[in-house]
TIRO-2110 file (N, C-alpha, C; in Angstrom, 1 decimal):
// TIRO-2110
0.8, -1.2, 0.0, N, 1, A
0.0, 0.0, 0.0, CA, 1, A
0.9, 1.2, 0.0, C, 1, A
0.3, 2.4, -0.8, N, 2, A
1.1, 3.4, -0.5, CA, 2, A
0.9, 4.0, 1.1, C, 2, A
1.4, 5.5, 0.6, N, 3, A
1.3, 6.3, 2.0, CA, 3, A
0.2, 6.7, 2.2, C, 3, A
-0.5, 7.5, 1.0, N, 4, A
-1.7, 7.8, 0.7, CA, 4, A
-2.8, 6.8, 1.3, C, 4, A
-2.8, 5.7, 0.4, N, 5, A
-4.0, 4.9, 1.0, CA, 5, A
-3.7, 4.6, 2.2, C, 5, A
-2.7, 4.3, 3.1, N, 6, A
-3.0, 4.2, 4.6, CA, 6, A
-3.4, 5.3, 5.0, C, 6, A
-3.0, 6.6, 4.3, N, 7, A
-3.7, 7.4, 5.1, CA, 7, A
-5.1, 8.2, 5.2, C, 7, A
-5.7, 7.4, 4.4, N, 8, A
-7.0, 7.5, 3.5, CA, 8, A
-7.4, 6.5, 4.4, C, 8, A
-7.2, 5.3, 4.8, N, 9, A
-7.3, 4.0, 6.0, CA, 9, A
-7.7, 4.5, 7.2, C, 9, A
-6.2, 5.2, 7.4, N, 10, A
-6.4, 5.7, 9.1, CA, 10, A
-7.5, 7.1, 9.4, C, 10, A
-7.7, 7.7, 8.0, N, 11, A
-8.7, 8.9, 8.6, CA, 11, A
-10.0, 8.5, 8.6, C, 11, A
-10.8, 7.0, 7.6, N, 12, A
-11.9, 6.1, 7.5, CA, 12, A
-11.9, 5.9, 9.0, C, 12, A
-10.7, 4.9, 9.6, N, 13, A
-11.0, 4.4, 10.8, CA, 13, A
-11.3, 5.8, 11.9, C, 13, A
-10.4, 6.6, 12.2, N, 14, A
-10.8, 7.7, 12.5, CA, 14, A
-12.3, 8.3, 13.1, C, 14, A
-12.6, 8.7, 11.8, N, 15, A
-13.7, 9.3, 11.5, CA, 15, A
-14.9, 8.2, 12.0, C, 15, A
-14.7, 7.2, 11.7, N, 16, A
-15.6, 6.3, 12.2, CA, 16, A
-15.8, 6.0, 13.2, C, 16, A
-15.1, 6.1, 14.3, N, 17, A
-14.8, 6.1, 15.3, CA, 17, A
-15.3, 6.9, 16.1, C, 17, A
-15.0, 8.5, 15.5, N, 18, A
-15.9, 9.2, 16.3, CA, 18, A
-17.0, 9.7, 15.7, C, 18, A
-17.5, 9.4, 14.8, N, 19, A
-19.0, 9.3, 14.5, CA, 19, A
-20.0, 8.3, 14.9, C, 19, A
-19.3, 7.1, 15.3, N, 20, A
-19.9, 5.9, 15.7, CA, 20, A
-19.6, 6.1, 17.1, C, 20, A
-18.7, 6.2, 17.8, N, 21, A
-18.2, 6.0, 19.1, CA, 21, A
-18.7, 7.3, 20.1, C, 21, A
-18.5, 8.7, 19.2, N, 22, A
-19.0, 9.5, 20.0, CA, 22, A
-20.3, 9.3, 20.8, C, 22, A
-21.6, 8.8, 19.9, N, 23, A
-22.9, 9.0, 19.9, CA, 23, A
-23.2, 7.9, 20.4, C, 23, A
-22.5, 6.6, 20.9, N, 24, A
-22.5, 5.5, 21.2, CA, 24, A
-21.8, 5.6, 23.4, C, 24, A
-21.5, 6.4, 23.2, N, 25, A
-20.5, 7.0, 24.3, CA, 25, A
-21.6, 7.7, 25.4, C, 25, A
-22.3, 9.0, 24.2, N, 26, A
-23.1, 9.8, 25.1, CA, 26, A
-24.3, 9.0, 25.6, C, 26, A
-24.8, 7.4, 24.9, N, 27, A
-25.7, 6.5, 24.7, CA, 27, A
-25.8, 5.9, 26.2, C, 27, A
-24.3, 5.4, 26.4, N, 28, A
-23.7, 4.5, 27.3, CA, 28, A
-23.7, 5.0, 29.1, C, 28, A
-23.4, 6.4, 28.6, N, 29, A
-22.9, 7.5, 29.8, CA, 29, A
-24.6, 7.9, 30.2, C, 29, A
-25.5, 8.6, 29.4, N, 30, A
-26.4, 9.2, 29.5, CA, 30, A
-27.4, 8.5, 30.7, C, 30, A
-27.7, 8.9, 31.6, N, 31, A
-28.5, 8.4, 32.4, CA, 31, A
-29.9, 8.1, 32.0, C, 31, A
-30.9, 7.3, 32.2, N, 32, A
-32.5, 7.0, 32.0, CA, 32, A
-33.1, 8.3, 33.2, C, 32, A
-34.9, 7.9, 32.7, N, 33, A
-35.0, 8.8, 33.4, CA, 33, A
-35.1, 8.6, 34.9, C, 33, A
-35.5, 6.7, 34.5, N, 34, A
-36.0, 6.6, 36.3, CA, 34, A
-34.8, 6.6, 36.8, C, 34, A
-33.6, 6.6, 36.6, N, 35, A
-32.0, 6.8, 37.0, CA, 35, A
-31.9, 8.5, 37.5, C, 35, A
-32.6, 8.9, 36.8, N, 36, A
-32.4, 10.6, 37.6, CA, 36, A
-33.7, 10.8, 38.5, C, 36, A
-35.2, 10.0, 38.5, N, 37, A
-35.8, 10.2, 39.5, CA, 37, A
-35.2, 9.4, 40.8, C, 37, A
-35.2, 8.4, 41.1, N, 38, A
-34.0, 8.0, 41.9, CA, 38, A
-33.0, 8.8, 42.7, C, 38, A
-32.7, 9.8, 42.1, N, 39, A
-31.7, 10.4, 42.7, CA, 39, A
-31.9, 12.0, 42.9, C, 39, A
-33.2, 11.9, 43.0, N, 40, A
-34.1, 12.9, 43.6, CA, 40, A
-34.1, 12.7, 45.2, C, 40, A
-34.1, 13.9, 46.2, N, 41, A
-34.4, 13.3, 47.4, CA, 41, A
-35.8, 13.2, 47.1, C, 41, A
-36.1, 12.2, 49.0, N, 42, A
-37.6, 12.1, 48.3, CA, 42, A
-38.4, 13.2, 48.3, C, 42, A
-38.0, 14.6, 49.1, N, 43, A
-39.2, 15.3, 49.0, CA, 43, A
-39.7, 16.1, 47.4, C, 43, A
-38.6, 16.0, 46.8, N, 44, A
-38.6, 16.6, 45.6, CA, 44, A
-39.1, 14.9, 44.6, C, 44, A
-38.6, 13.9, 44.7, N, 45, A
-39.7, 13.3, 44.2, CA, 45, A
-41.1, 12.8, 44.7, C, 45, A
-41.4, 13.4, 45.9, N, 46, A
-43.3, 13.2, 46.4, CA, 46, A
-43.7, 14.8, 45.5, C, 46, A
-43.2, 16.0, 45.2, N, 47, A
-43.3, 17.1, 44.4, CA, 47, A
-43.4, 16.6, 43.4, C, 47, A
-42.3, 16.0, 42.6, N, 48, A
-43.0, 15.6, 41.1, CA, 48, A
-43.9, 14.6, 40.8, C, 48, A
-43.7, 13.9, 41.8, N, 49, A
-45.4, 12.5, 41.5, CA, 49, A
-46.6, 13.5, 41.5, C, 49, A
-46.7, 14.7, 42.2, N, 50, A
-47.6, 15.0, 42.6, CA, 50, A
-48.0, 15.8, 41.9, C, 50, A
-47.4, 16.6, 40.8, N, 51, A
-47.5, 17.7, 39.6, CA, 51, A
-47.3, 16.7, 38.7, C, 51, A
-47.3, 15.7, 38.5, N, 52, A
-47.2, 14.9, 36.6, CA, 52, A
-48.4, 15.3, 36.1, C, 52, A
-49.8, 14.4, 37.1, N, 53, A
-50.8, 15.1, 36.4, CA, 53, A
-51.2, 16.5, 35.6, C, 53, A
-50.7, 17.3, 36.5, N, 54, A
-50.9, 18.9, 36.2, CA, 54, A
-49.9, 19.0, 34.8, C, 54, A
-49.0, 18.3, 35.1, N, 55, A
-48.2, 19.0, 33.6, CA, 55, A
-48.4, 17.8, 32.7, C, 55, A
-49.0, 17.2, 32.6, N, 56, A
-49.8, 16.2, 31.7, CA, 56, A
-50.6, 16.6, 31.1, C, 56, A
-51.5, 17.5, 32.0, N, 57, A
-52.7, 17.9, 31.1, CA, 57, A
-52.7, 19.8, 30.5, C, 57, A
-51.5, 20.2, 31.4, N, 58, A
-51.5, 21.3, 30.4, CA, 58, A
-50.6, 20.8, 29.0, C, 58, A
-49.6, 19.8, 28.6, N, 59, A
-49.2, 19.5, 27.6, CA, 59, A
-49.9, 19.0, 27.0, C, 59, A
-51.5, 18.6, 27.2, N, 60, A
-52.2, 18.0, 26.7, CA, 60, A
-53.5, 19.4, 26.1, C, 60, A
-53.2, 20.3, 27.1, N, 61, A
-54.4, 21.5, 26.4, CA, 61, A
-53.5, 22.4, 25.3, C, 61, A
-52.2, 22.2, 25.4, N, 62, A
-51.2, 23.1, 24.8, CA, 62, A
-51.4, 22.3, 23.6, C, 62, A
-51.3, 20.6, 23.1, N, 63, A
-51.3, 20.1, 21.6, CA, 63, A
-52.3, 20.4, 21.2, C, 63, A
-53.6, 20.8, 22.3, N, 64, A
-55.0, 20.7, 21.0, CA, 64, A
-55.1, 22.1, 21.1, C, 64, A
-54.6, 23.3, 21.7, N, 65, A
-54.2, 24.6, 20.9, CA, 65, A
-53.8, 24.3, 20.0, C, 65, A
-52.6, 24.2, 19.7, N, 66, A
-51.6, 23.8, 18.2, CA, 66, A
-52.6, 23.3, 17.8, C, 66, A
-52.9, 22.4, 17.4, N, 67, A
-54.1, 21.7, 16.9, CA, 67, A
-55.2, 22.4, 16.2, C, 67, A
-55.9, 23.2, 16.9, N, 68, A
-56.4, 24.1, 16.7, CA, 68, A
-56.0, 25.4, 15.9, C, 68, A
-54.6, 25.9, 16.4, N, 69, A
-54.3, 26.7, 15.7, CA, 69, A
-53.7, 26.6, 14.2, C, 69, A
-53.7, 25.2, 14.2, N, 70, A
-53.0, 24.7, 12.9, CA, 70, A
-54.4, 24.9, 11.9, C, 70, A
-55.3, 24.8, 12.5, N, 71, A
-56.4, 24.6, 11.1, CA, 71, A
-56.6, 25.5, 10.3, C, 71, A
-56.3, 27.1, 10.8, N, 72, A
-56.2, 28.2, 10.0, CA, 72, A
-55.5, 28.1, 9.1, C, 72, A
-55.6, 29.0, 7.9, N, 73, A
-54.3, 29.0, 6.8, CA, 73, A
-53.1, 30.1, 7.2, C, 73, A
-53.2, 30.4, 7.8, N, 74, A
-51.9, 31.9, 8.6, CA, 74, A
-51.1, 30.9, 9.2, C, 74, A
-50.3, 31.5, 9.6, N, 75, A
-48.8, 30.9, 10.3, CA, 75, A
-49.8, 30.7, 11.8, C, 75, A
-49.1, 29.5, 12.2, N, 76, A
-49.5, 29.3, 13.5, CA, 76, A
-48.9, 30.5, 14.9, C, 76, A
-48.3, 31.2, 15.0, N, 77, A
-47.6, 31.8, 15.4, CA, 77, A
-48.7, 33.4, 15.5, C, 77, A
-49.0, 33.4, 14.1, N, 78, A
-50.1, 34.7, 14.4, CA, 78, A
-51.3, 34.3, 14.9, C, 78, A
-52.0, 33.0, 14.6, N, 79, A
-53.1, 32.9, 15.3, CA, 79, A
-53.2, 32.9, 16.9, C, 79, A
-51.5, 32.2, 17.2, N, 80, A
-51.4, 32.7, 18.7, CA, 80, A
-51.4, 33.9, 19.3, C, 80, A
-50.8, 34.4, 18.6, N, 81, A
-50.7, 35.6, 19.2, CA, 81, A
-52.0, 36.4, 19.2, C, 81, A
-53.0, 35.8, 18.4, N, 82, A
-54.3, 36.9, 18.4, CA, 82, A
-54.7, 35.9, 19.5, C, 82, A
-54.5, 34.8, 19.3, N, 83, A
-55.5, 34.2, 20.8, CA, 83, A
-55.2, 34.7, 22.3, C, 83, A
-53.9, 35.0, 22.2, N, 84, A
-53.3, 35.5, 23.4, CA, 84, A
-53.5, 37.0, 23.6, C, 84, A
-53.6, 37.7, 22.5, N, 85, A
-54.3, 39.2, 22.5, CA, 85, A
-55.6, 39.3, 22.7, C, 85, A
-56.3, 38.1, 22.7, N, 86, A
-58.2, 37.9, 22.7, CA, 86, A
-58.4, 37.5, 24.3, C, 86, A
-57.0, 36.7, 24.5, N, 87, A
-57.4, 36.4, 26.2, CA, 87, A
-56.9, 37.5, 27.0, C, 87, A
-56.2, 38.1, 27.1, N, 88, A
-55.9, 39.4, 27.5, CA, 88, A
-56.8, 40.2, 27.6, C, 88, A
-57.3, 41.1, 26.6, N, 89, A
-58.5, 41.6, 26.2, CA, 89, A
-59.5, 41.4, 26.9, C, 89, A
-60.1, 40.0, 27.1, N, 90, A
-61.1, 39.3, 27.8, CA, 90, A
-60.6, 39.6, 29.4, C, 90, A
-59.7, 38.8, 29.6, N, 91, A
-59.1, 39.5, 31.0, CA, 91, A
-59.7, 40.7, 31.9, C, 91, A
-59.0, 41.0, 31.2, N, 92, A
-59.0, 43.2, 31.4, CA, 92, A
-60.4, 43.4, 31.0, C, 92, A
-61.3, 43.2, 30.4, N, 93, A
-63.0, 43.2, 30.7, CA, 93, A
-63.4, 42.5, 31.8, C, 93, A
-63.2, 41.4, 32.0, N, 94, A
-63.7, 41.0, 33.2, CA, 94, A
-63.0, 41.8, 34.4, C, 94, A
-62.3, 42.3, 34.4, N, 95, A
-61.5, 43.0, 35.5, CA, 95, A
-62.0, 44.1, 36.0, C, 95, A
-62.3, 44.9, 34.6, N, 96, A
-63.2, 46.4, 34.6, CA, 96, A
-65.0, 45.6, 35.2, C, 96, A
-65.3, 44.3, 34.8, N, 97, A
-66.9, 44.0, 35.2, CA, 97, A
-66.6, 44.0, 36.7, C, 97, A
-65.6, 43.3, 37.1, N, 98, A
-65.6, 42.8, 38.1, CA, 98, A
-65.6, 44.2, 39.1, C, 98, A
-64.9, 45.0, 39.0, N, 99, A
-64.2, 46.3, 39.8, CA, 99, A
-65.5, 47.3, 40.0, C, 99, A
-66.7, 47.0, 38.7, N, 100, A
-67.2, 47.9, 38.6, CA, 100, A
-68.7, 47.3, 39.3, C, 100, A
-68.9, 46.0, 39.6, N, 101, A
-69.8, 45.2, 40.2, CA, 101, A
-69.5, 45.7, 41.6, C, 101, A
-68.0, 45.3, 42.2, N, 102, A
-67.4, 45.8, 43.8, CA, 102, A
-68.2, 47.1, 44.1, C, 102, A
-67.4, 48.5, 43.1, N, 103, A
-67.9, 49.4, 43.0, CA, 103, A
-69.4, 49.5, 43.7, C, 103, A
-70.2, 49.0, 42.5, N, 104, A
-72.1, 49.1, 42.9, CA, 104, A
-72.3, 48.5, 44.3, C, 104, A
-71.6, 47.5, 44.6, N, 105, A
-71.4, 46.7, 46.1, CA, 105, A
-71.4, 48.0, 46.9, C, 105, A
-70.4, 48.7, 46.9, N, 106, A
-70.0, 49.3, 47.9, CA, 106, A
-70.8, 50.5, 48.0, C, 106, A
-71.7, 50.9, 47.1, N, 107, A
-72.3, 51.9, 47.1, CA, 107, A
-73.3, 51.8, 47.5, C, 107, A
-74.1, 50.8, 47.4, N, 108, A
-75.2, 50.1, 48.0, CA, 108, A
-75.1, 49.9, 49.0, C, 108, A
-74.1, 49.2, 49.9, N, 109, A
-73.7, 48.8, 51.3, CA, 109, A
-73.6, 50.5, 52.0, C, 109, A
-73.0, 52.0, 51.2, N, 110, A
-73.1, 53.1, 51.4, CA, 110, A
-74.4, 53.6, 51.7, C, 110, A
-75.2, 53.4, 50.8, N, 111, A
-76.9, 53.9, 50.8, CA, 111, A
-77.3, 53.2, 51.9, C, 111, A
-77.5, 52.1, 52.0, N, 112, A
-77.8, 51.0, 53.3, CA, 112, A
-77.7, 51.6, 54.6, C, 112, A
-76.5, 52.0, 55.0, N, 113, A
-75.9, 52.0, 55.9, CA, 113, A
-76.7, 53.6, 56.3, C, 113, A
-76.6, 54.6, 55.5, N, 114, A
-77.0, 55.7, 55.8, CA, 114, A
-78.7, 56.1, 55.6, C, 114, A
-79.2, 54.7, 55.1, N, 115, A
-80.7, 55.0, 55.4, CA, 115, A
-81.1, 54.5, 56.6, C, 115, A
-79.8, 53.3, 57.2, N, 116, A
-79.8, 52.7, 58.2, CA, 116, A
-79.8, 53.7, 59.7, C, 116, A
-78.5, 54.7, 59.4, N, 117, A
-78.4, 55.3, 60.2, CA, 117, A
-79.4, 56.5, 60.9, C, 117, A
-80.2, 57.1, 59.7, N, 118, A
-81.1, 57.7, 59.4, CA, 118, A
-81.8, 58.0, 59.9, C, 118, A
-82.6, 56.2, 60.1, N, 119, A
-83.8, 56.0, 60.7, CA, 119, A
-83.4, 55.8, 62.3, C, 119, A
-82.6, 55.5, 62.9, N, 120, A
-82.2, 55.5, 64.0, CA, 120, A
-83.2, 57.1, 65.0, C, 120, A
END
């Protein structure tokens, strides 16, 4: 063989090695997950037993957003953003109903009080 083709040899073996070995390495080394719950103390894993649910089902209201937002013909991205500018919006209305309901509350409980006192 010449020099060339060994050295054409040794950069195959090489290269194979760390394209195969690298990713084979992080495979070997990488821990599972029940290997990192395990090594949770336990109060921090009785905390996550106890939120899976909860982040189960908002990952689960978040795909059928997407979902939903996919049916439009616009970028998914603007229909969020209007959905999240429509919940907002909504928000801040019920905030003004809400404030302005207290309001009438308290004015009434005012009148009350002073027709109450009144009659005294």
């Amino acid at each position: 063989m010449s020099g060339r083709a060994t050295t054409w040899l040794k950069m195959l073996a090489v290269g194979g090695a760390c394209c195969i070995g690298g990713p084979a390495l992080v495979f070997w080394v990488q821990p599972t997950d029940e290997e990192l719950f395990k090594r949770y103390n336990p109060e921090l894993q009785k905390k996550s037993l106890e939120r899976r649910y909860e982040k189960q089902k908002d990952f689960d209201d978040f795909v059928i957003q997407l979902k939903d937002y996919s049916k439009s013909d616009r970028p998914i991205w603007t229909v969020q953003e209007e959905a999240v500018r429509k919940r907002k919006e909504e928000g801040l209305r019920q905030d003004f109903l809400n404030a302005e309901e207290a309001k009438s509350r308290k004015e009434a409980l005012r009148r009350e009080a002073g027709l109450s006192s009144s009659d005294k």
